[in-house]
VEXSEKE-341557 format. One record per residue (C-alpha): residue in one letter; y, x, z. Coordinates in steps of 0.05 Angstrom, whole numbers, padded with zeros to 5 digits, always signed. Layout:
<nodes>
AYXZ ...
</nodes>
This chain:
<nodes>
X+00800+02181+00833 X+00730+02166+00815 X+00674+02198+00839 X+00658+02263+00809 X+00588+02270+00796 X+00545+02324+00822 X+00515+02369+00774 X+00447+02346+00798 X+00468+02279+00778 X+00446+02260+00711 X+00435+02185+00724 X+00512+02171+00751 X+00541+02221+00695 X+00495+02173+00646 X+00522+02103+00685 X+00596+02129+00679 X+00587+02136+00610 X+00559+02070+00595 X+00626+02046+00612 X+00672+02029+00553 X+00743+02044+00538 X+00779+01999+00505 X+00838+02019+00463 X+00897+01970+00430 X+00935+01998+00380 X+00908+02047+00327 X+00970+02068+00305 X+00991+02151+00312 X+00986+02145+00396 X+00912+02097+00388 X+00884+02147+00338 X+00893+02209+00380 X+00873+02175+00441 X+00808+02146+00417 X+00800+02227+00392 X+00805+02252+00457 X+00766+02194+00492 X+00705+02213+00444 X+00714+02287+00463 X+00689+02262+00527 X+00628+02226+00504 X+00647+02158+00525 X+00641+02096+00492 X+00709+02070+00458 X+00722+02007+00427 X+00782+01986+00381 X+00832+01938+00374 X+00883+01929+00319 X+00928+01873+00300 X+00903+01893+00228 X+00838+01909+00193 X+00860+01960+00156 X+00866+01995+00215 X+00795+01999+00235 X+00780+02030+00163 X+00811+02087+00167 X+00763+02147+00170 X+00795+02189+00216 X+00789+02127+00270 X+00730+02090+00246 X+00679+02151+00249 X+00701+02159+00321 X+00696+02076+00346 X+00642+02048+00367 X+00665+01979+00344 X+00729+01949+00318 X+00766+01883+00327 X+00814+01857+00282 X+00873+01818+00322 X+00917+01812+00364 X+00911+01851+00428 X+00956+01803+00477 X+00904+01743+00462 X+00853+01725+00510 X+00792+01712+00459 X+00810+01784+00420 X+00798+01822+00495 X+00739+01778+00506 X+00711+01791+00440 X+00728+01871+00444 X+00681+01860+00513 X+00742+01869+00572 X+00693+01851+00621 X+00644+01916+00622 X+00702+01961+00609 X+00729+02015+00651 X+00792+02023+00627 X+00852+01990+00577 X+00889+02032+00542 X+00948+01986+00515 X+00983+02032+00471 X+01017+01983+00407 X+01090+02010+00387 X+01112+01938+00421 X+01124+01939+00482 X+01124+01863+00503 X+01060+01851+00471 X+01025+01922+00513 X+01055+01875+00574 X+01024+01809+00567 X+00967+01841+00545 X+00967+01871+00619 X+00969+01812+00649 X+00914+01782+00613 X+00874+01844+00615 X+00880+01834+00701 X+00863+01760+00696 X+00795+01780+00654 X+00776+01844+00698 X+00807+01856+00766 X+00783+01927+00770 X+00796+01952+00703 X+00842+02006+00697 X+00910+01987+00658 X+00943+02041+00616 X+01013+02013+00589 X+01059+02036+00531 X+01131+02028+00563 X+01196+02066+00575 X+01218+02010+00620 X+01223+02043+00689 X+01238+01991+00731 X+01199+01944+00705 X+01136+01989+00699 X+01138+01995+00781 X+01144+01928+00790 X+01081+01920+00730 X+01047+01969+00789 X+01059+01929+00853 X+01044+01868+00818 X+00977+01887+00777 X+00948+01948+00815 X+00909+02002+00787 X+00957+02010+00729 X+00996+02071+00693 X+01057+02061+00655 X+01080+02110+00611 X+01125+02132+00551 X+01102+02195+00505 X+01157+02233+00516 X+01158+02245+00588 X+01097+02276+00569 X+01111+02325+00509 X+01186+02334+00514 X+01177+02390+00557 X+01130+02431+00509 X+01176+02428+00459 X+01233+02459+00505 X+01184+02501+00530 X+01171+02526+00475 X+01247+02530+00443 X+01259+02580+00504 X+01207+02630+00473 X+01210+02662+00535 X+01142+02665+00559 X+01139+02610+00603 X+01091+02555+00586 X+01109+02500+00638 X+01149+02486+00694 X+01146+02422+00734 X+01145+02400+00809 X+01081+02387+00854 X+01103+02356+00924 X+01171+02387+00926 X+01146+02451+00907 X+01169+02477+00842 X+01122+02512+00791 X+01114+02554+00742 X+01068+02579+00679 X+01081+02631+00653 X+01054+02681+00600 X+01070+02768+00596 X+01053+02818+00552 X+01038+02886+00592 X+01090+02937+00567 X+01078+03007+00559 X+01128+03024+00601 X+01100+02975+00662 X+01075+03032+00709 X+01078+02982+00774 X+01025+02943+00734 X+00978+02984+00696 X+00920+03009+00728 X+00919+02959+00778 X+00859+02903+00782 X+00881+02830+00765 X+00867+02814+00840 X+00914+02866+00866 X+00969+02818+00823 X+00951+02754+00864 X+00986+02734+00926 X+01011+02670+00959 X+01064+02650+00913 X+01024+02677+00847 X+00953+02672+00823 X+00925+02700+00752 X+00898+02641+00712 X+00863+02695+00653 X+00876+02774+00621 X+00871+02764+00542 X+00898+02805+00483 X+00956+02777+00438 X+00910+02759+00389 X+00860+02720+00447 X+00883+02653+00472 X+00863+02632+00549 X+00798+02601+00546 X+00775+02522+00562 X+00756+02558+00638 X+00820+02574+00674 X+00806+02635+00724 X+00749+02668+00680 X+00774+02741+00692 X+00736+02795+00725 X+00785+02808+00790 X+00761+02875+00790 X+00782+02890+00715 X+00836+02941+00701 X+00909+02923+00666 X+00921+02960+00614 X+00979+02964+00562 X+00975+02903+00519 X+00943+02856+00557 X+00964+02783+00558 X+00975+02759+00637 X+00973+02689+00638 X+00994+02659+00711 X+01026+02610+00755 X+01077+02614+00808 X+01119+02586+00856 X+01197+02590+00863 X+01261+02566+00840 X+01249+02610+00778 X+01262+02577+00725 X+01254+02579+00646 X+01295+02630+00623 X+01294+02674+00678 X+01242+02721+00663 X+01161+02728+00663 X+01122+02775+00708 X+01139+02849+00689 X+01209+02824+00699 X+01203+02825+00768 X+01178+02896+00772 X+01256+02915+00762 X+01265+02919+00689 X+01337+02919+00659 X+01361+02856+00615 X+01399+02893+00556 X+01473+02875+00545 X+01514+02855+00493 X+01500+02893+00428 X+01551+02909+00370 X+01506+02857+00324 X+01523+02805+00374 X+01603+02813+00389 X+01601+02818+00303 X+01563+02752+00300 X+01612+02713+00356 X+01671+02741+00317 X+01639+02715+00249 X+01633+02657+00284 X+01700+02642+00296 X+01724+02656+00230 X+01665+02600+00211 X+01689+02550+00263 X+01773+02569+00233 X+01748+02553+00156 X+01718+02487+00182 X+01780+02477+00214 X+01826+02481+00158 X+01762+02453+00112 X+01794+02378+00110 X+01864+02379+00103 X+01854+02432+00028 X+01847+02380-00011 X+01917+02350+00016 X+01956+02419+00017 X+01931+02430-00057 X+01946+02362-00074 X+02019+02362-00051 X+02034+02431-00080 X+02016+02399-00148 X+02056+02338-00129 X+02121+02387-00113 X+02109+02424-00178 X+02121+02370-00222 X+02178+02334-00175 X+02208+02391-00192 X+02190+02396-00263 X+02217+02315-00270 X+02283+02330-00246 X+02292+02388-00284 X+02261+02354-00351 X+02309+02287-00338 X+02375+02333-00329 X+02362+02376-00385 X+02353+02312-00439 X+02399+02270-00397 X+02463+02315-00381 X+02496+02250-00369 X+02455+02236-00317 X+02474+02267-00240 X+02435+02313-00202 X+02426+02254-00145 X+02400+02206-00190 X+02350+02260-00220 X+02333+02276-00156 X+02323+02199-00142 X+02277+02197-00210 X+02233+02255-00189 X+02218+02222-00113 X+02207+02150-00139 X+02156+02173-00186 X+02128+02221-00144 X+02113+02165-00091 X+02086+02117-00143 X+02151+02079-00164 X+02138+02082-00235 X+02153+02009-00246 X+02214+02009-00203 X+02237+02058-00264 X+02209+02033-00326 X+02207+01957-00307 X+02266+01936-00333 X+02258+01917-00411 X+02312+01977-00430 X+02318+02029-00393 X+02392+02044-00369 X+02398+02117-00404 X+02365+02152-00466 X+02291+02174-00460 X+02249+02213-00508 X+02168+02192-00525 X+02156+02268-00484 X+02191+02251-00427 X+02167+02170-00418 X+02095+02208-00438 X+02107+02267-00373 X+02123+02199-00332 X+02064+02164-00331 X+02029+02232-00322 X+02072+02241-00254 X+02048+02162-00237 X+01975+02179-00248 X+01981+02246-00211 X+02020+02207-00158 X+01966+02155-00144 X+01921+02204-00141 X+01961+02249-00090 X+01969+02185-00047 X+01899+02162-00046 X+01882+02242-00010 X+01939+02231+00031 X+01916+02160+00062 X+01837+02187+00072 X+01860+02254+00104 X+01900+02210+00150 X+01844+02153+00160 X+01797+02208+00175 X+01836+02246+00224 X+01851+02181+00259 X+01782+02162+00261 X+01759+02235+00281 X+01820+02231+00342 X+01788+02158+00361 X+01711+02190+00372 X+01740+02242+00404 X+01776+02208+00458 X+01727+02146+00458 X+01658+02204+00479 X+01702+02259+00504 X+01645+02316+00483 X+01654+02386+00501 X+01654+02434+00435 X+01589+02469+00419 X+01576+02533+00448 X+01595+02597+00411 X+01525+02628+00411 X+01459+02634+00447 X+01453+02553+00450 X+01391+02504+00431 X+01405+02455+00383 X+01361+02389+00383 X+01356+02349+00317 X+01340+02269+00328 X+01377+02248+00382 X+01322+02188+00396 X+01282+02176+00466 X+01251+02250+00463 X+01303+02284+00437 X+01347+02262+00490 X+01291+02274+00542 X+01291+02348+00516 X+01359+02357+00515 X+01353+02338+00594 X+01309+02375+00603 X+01336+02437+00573 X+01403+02421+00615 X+01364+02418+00686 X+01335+02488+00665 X+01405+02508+00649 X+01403+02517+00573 X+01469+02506+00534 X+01437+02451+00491 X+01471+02412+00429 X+01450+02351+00395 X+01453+02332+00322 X+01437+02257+00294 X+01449+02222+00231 X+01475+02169+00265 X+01520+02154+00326 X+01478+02151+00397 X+01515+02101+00449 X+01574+02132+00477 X+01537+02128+00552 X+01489+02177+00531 X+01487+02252+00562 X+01562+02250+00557 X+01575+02312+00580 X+01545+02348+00524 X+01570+02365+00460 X+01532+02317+00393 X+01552+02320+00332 X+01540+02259+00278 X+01533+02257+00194 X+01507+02286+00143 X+01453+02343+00181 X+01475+02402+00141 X+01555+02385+00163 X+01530+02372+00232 X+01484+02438+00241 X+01552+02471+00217 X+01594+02444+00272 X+01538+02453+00319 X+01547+02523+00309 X+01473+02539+00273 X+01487+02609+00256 X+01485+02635+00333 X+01440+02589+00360 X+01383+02616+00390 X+01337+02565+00378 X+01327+02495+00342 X+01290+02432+00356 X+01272+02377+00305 X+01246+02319+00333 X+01266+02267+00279 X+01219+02203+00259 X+01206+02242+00185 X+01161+02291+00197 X+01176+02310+00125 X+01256+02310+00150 X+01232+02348+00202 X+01198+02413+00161 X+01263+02393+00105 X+01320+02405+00172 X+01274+02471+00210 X+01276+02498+00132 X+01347+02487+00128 X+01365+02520+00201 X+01316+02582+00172 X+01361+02591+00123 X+01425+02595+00155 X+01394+02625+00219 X+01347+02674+00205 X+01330+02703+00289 X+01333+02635+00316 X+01267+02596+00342 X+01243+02538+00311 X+01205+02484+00338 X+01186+02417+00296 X+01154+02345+00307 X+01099+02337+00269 X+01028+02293+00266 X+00989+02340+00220 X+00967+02405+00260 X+00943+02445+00189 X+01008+02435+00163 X+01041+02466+00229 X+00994+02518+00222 X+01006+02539+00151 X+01093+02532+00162 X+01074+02579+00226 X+01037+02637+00180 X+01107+02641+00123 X+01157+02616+00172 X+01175+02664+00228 X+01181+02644+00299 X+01166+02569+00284 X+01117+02528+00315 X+01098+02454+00302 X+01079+02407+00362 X+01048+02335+00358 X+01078+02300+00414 X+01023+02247+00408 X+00965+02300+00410 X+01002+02317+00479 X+01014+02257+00498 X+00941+02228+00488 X+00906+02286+00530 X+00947+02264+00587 X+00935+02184+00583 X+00858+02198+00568 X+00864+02238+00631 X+00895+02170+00666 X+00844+02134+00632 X+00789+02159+00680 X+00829+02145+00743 X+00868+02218+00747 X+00940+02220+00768 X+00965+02261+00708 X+01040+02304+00733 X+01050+02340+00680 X+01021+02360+00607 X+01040+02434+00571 X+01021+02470+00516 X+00976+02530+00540 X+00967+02578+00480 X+00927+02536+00426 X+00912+02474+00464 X+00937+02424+00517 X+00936+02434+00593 X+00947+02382+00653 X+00973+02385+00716 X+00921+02338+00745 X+00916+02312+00830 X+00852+02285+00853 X+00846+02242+00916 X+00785+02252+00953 X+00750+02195+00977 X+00687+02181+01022 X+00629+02183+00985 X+00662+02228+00924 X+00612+02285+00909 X+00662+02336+00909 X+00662+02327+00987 X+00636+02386+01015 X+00652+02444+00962 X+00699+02492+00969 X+00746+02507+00919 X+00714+02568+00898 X+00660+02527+00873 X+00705+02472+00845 X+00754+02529+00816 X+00699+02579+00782 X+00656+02519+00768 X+00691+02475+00723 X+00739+02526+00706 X+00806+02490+00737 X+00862+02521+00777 X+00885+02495+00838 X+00949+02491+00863 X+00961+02447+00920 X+00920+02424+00978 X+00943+02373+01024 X+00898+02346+01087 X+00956+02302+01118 X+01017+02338+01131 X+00989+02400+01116 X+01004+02426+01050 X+00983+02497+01018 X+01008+02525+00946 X+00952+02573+00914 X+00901+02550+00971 X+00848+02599+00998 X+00775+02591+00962 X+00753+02572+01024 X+00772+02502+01040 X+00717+02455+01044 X+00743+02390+01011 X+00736+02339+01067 X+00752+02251+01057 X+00824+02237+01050 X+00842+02310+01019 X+00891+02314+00957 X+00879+02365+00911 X+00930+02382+00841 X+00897+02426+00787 X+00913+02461+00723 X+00864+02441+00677 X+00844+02441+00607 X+00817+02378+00579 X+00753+02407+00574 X+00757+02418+00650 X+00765+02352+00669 X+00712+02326+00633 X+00666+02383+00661 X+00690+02346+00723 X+00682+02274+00709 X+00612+02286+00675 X+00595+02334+00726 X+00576+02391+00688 X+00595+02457+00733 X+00571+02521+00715 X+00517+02548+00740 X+00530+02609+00793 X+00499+02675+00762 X+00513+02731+00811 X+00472+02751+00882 X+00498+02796+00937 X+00451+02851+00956 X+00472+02868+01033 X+00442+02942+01034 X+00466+02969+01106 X+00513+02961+01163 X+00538+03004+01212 X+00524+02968+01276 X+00515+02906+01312 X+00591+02879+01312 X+00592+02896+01237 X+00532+02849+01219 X+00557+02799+01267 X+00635+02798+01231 X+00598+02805+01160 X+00554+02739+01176 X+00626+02702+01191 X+00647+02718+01123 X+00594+02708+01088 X+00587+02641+01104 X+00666+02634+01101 X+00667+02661+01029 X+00605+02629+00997 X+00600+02567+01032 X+00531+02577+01061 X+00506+02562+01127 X+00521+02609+01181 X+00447+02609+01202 X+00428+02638+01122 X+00488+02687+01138 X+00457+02711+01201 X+00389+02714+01180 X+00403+02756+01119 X+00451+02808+01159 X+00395+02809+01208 X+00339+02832+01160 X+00375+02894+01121 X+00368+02917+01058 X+00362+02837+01042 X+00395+02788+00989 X+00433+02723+01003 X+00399+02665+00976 X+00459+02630+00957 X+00483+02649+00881 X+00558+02664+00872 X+00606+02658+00814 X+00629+02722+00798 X+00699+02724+00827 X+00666+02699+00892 X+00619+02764+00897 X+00676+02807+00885 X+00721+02779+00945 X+00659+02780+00981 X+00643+02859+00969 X+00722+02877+00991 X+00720+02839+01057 X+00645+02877+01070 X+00671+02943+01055 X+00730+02930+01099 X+00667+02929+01161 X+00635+02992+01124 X+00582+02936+01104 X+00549+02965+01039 X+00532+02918+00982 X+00513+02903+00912 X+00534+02842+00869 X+00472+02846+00822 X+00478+02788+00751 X+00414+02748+00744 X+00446+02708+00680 X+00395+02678+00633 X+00334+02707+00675 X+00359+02785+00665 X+00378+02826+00729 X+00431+02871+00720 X+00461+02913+00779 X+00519+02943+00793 X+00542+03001+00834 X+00530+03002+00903 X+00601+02996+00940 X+00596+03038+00991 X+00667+03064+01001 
</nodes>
C-alpha cells in the first residue's frame, strides 16, 4: 500500500498529490472514475480515442487536461505525461486495446500502477506475473452483488469473504417488541463475532465516519443498528433482532390463494398455443360436415362415400383434385361451386395453424431437450432481466446465497450457461409470464437500455404489485424520482460502484469487495503495512475513530483476528482489511485524521494495586507511554495528557471502574470544556 501520511504531514500529503492519474477511456466507466479521482483532490488527466469526448461538461470541468487519441499508442501516453504519473487507469469498452496499452504503459513507467478493463481471468493473472503492480478487473464483480443485495430487501447490505472468514453487513430496525435490545448501550451489543458500525433513525443514513456512535448511548425503539458480523449467516437469513428469538410467520391464506392462482396462470399458458388450432379444426369439422350434407342433398345421385370423399378432399386442400377437370362428372349449382372455394380458403387457412402449432411445438421440444432447464419456481423467486456478464454474475450470486433465481433475455444465452437454472427467452412480457412474475418476490433489470430498464421494472409493477424492484441505471436523479412514485424500487449505477472501488486500486489499495451502504458506496479495503508507512505505531483505535474506518481483520503472520481489539499497535509486515467509505480512504491517503477531543480526569483510587493495574490500562487503551500512565495515577486528582476519541474514553472509564478507579471523560472540542459525570460506581 502506500504510505499513509501522518496528519502532521502536510508536505508528503502535498507530494502525493502532485502525482497524476491518468485515465483512458471517457466513456460511462472513465467519466465516473475521473469523478471519484477528483473527490480526492488529485490531479487527473484524460485520454479519449475521440475529441468529443473531452468536451463534455460533466468530464471536462473535472480534467485537468485532455488528449485526443488513441490510448494503446506510445506518443498519446507520452503526450498525456505517463512518465510523472502514479497510476493508469485503462478503462476503454475494448479490451485488447486496455491490454497493449498495459504493456506500453510498463515499458514507459516501471513503477506506475496499471488498472485494466478485462473479464479475462486467466489471462489477467498471467497480465499480473508478467507486468507487476497491476489490477485487472471487470465492473461486475464489483456491483453485481449490490444489486442482489439489495433484491433480498432483507436488511443485509453485504456479504463477502475476508481470509476464509465469511462476513456480513447488515442493517435492523429496533422493534417495539425487542425487549433483549432496548435499553441496553450500543457497546453492550458488541462482541467477538459482531461490532456496531453506527445507531441512526430510518430517516438518517450512516455517516462518511463508520463507528461514530456514543457506546454509552441507549437503544431505543426505532433506531437503525447498522453492523457487521461473522458466520455462515447468510442473506436471507435474518438481521440482528432475529437472533434474539423472534418467530418467522408461516404461510398466510393470501399466499396459498396466490400459489393456487398461480397454477391456474401457468394451466391457461399451457393450453394458450394450441386455441388457435382447436378453434380452427372445429370450424374445419363444421363445414366438412356441412359439404357432405350440401353435395347429398343437390346430388341424390351421388353416394354417401363419395360425399364423404368430397367433404375430406376439400377440407385438406384438394380443391383442384375436384374441380380440375374441365366438366365436372355430376351436376353442381353456382351456390354449391361458390360454398367450395369457401371450404378451400378456410382449408388453407386451417392448414397453415396446423403446420406452425406443430413447427412450434417441435422447436419448443428441441430447446427443451437441447438446455434441459428446470421450470420456474411457483413463488417467492428473484427474477433477473438481461441475462449479459452481470446479470449472470447476479444470478450466481443469488444461487450461492441460496435464492431461487430465474432469468429472462430477449435473446438466447449459450446453452453452457448456469444450466441448472430455469431462463426463459422472447418477447419480455411472454417471458416475465412464464417466469412466473406474479409471485416473485423480487425483480432485477440489468439490461443495456436503461430506458428498457425503467420500461421492464414498470411492467413487473404492474403485474406484481409486493415484489421488489431493482434497476440498472447511469442517471442517479432519475433513480431517485422512480424511488419517491414507485414503491419498493431502487435504481443502482453499477459504474458509480464500480469506479469507487478501482479509484480505491488506483492508490495502491487491494479493494475485496464494494456494497451499497445506505446512500453511498462502501469498500472492503486491506492495507499491507510496510516499514517506513506512518500508520506504524497507531493502534487501531486511533486508525478506527480517526479516519472513521472499521476494521475487520488483523493478521501479523499466522495470526489472524476478526473484529480486532483497539489495542493492537500496527507493527511492519501487519495486514489490516477495513470497511470504509470513500471518504475514509481518502482521509487515509491524504492523512487527514480527526483530531482527538476528549481528556480523562483520574479523580481517586483506592489503593496502591489499584493505581498500579489502572496505569497498565491506561497505557494499553490510549496508546500512551506507561511512564505518562504512571506518573498521572501517581499524582491524583490529575488529567492524562494524551487526548482520546470519544469511544476510547468510554472503554477507558469501564475498565477503571472495574478497579473502583474514579474518573471523568471531560470534551475540550473547539476550545470549550464540557464535563461529564463523575463515574464513581
Amino acid at each position: 500500500m502506500p504510505t499513509a501520511p501522518n496528519e502532521n504531514s502536510e508536505h508528503h500529503a502535498e507530494e502525493i498529490l502532485a502525482e497524476d492519474f491518468l485515465v483512458c477511456g471517457l466513456g460511462r466507466l472513465g467519466r465516473e472514475c475521473v469523478a471519484v479521482l477528483k473527490a480526492f483532490g488529485v490531479h487527473v488527466i484524460g485520454v479519449d480515442i475521440s475529441a468529443a469526448a473531452g468536451q463534455d461538461p460533466s468530464v471536462s470541468n473535472l480534467l485537468d487536461a485532455f488528449h485526443a487519441g488513441d490510448c494503446s499508442h506510445a506518443d498519446i501516453l507520452k503526450k498525456a505525461g505517463i512518465e510523472n504519473c502514479r497510476s493508469v487507469l485503462l478503462v476503454t469498452s475494448d479490451e485488447r486495446n486496455n491490454i497493449a496499452a498495459a504493456f506500453i504503459a510498463r515499458s514507459l513507467n516501471p513503477r506506475v500502477r496499471l488498472i485494466i478493463r478485462s473479464a479475462q481471468e486467466n489471462l489477467n493473472a498471467l497480465l499480473r506475473q508478467q507486468l507487476g503492480n497491476l489490477v485487472a478487473f471487470e465492473p461486475s464483480q464489483f456491483s453485481a452483488s449490490a444489486f442482489a443485495l439489495v433484491s433480498l430487501s432483507d436488511q443485509t447490505q453485504a456479504f463477502f469473504e475476508v481470509e476464509e472468514t465469511k462476513v456480513r453487513v447488515g442493517r435492523s430496525v429496533v422493534e417495539d417488541d425487542e425487549v433483549r435490545i432496548i435499553g441496553r448501550r450500543v457497546y453492550e451489543l458488541n462482541n467477538a463475532d459482531r461490532r456496531i458500525l453506527g445507531v441512526t433513525t430510518e430517516s438518517e443514513p450512516v455517516g462518511d465516519f463508520l463507528l461514530a456512535v456514543n457506546p454509552d448511548k441507549e437503544i431505543a425503539a426505532g433506531d437503525v443498528l447498522t453492523f457487521f458480523e461473522s458466520g455462515g449467516r447468510r442473506p436471507g437469513d435474518g438481521a440482528l433482532h432475529a437472533t434474539q428469538g423472534k418467530r418467522e410467520p408461516g404461510p398466510t391464506l393470501a399466499t396459498h390463494f396466490s400459489s393456487f392462482r398461480n397454477g391456474l396462470n401457468r394451466l391457461r399458458r399451457s393450453i394458450e398455443a394450441p386455441r388457435v388450432a382447436m378453434i380452427s379444426f372445429a370450424i374445419m369439422l363444421v363445414l366438412s360436415v356441412a359439404t357432405f350434407l350440401f353435395y347429398r342433398w343437390e346430388n341424390p345421385d351421388i353416394s354417401a362415400l363419395d360425399a364423404v370423399n368430397i367433404a375430406i378432399v376439400l377440407a385438406i386442400g384438394g380443391f383442384d383434385n375436384v374441380f380440375g377437370a374441365l366438366k365436372v362428372p355430376f351436376p353442381i349449382s353456382d351456390r354449391l361451386y361458390a360454398f367450395s372455394v369457401l371450404i378451400h380458403v378456410c382449408s388453407t387457412v386451417f392448414l397453415g395453424v396446423v403446420f406452425a402449432t406443430l413447427t412450434e411445438r417441435l422447436l419448443s421440444a428441441r430447446l427443451q431437450i437441447t438446455r434441459r432447464r428446470p421450470a420456474a419456481p411457483a413463488s417467492g423467486h428473484t427474477i433477473v432481466i438481461g441475462m449479459g456478464a452481470i446479470g449472470q454474475r447476479i444470478a450466481e450470486i443469488l444461487r450461492e446465497w441460496g435464492q431461487p433465481t430465474v432469468g429472462v433475455s430477449q435473446e438466447p444465452v449459450a446453452e453452457d450457461v448456469l444450466t441448472d437454472m430455469s431462463i426463459h427467452f422472447g418477447p419480455l412480457p411472454e417471458a416475465l409470464a412464464r417466469a412466473n412474475v406474479e409471485t416473485a418476490k423480487s425483480v432485477i433489470a440489468v439490461l443495456d437500455d436503461q430506458v428498457a430498464n425503467l420500461e421492464v421494472s414498470l411492467l413487473a409493477r404492474s403485474l406484481n404489485t409486493e415484489c421488489t424492484i431493482v434497476f440498472r441505471t447511469a442517471d442517479q436523479e432519475l433513480a431517485r424520482n422512480v424511488a419517491s412514485l414507485v414503491s419498493c424500487s431502487t435504481g443502482l449505477s453499477d459504474y458509480a460502484i464500480a469506479a469507487e472501488a478501482i479509484a480505491g486500486a488506483a492508490f495502491g489499495e487491494y479493494i475485496i469487495s464494494a456494497f451499497h451502504l445506505d446512500d453511498r458506496s462502501a469498500l472492503v479495503t486491506e492495507y499491507d503495512i510496510h516499514q517506513g508507512d506512518t500508520l506504524i505505531g497507531r493502534t487501531l483505535a486511533e486508525i478506527a475513530y480517526g479516519y472513521g474506518v472499521a476494521p475487520i481483520i488483523h493478521r501479523r503472520g499466522d495470526d489472524k483476528r476478526f473484529n480486532p481489539s483497539d489495542d493492537i499497535v500496527l507493527e511492519s509486515g501487519d495486514a489490516l482489511v477495513v470497511i470504509a467509505t470513500v471518504d475514509g480512504l481518502r482521509r487515509i491517503e491524504i492523512g487527514a485524521r480527526a483530531t482527538p477531543e476528549w481528556r480523562l480526569a483520574i479523580l481517586s483510587s483506592p489503593s496502591e494495586d489499584a493505581r498500579f493495574e489502572a496505569a497498565n490500562a491506561i497505557s494499553r487503551i490510549s496508546g500512551c507511554d506507561l511512564a505518562q500512565a504512571r506518573s498521572a495515577m501517581q499524582r491524583l486528582p490529575s488529567r492524562l495528557e494524551k487526548p482520546l476519541y470519544q469511544q476510547q474514553g468510554s472503554r477507558m472509564t469501564r475498565e477503571l471502574r472495574k478497579l473502583l478507579v474514579m474518573t471523568r471523560l471531560e470534551f475540550e472540542g473547539d476550545g470549550r470544556k464540557q464535563s461529564g459525570e463523575p463515574d464513581s460506581k
